[in-house]
C-alpha positions in Angstrom: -28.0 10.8 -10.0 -26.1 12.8 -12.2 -27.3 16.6 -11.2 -26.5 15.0 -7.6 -22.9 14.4 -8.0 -22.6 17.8 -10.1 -20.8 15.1 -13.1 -22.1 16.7 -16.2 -21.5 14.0 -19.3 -20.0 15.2 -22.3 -22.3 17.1 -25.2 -21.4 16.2 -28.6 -18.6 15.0 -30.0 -16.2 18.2 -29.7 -16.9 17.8 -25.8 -16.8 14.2 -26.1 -13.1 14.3 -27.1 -12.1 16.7 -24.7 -13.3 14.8 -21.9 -12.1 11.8 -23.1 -8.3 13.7 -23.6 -8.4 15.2 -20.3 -9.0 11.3 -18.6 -6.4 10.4 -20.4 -3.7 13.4 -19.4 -5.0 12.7 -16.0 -4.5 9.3 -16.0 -0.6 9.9 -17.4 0.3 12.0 -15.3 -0.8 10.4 -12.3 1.1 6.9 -13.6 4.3 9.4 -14.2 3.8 10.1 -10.9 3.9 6.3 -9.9 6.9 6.1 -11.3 8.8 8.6 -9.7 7.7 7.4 -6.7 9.5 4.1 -7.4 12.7 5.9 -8.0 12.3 7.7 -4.7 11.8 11.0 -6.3 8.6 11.6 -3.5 8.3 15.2 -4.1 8.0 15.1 -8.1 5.8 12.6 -7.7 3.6 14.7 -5.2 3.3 17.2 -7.4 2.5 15.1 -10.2 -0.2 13.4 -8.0 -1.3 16.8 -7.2 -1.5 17.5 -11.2 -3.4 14.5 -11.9 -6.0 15.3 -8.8 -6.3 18.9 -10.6 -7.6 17.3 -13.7 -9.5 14.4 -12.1 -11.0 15.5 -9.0 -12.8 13.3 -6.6 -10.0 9.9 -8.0 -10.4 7.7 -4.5 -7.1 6.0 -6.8 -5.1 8.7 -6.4 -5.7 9.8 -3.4 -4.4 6.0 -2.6 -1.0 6.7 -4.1 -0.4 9.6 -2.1 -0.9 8.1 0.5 1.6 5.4 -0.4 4.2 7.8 -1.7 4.1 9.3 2.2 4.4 5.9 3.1 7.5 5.1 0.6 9.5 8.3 2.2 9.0 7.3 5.8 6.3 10.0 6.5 4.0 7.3 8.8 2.5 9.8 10.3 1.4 11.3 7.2 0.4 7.9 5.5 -1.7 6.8 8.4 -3.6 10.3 8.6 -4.4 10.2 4.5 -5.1 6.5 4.8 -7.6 6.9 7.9 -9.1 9.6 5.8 -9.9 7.4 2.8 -10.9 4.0 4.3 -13.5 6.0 6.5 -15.2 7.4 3.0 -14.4 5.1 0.7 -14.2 1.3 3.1 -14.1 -1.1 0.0 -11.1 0.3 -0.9 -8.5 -3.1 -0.2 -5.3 -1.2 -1.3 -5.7 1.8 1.2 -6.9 -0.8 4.1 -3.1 -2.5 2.8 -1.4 0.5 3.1 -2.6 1.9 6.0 -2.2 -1.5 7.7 1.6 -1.0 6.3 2.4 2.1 7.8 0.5 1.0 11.1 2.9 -1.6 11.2 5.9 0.3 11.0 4.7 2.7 13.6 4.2 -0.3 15.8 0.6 -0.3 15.9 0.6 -4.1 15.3 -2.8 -4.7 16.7 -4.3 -2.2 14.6 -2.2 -3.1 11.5 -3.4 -6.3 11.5 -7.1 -5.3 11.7 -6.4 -3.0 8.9 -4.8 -5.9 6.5 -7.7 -7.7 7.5 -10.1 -5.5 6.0 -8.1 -5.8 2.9 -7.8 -9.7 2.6 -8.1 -13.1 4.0 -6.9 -13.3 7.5 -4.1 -15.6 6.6 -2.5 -13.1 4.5 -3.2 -10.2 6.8 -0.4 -12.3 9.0 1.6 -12.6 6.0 1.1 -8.7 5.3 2.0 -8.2 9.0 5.4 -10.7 8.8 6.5 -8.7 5.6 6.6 -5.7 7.7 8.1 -7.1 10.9 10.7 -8.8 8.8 11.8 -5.9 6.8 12.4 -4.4 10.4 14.6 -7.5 11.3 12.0 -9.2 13.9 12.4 -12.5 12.4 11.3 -13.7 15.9 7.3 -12.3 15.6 7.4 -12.0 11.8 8.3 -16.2 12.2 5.1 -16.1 14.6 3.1 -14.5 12.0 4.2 -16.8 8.8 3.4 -19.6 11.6 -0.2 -18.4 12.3 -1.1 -17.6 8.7 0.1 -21.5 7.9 -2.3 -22.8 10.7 -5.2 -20.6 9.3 -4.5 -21.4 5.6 -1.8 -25.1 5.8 -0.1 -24.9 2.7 -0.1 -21.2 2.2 2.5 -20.6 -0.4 3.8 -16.7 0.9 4.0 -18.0 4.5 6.3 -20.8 3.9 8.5 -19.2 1.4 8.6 -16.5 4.5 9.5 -18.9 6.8 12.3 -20.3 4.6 13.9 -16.9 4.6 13.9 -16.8 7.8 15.1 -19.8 8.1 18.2 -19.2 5.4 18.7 -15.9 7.2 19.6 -17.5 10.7 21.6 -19.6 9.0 23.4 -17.0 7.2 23.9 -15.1 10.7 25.6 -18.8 12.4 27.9 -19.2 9.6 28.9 -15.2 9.4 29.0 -15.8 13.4 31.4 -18.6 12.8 33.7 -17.3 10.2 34.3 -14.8 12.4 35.9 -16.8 15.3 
């Protein structure tokens, strides 16, 4: 299976350690990466990613983060294209199935981000998935739906009701902002 996938294993000790450093670099760079994401620093991180995939080809992981580091800057278009890309050669992968079902979302390709989170989890917290997006948008009125359908597949679901206790607190914020300001 080896000669198939073209993966040579390493020879020796010398190439041993070599391979073993270059996993490692790789595996650095692409965490460096990660983390500029996080600070919003999307094209450093790209071409970290991009550094990492150099040294490491063929990582379904990374891959993964680029596709949520176009997701992260708003590029949905982009995110849904790289995510499509990897769920159709790699389906087991949960966290692209996530992701893409995030950027479907904020496309407003509901129906289809929903299937998408459902590949990824249980169908009660595909809803939950899907109310985290629509309340992040401010559509407290279908991500309450959501929260509400996740608790009637899964009563007691711990994310859903915290969910609908924001939503709850933040109507209640909005009437008393509404009537401070009379």
């Amino acid at each position: 299976q080896l000669r198939r996938t073209k993966i040579r294993p390493p020879h020796g000790p010398a190439d041993e350690a070599h391979f073993f450093r270059k996993a490692r670099k790789s595996r650095s760079i692409h965490h460096l990466a990660v983390v500029h994401d996080r600070l919003g620093e999307y094209k450093a991180a790209r071409d970290l990613y991009a550094r990492a995939k150099a040294l490491k080809p063929g990582t379904t992981e990374i891959d993964v983060d680029v596709a949520f580091s176009h997701y992260l800057s708003g590029e949905y278009d982009e995110s849904i294209r790289l995510g499509r890309t990897i769920v159709e050669s790699h389906p087991e992968q949960a966290r692209a199935w996530n992701n893409l079902g995030l950027a479907l979302a904020q496309k407003g390709s509901l129906d289809e981000a929903r299937e998408a989170f459902r590949r990824a989890s249980s169908p009660s917290q595909a809803e939950c998935n899907l109310a985290f997006v629509l309340l992040s948008k401010g559509d407290f009125e279908s991500a309450g739906e959501c929260y509400r359908k996740a608790m009637e597949l899964e009563p007691g679901m711990a994310a859903a009701r915290a969910g609908l206790d924001k939503i709850r607190d933040s109507k209640a914020r909005e009437v008393m902002s509404a009537q401070a300001n009379q």
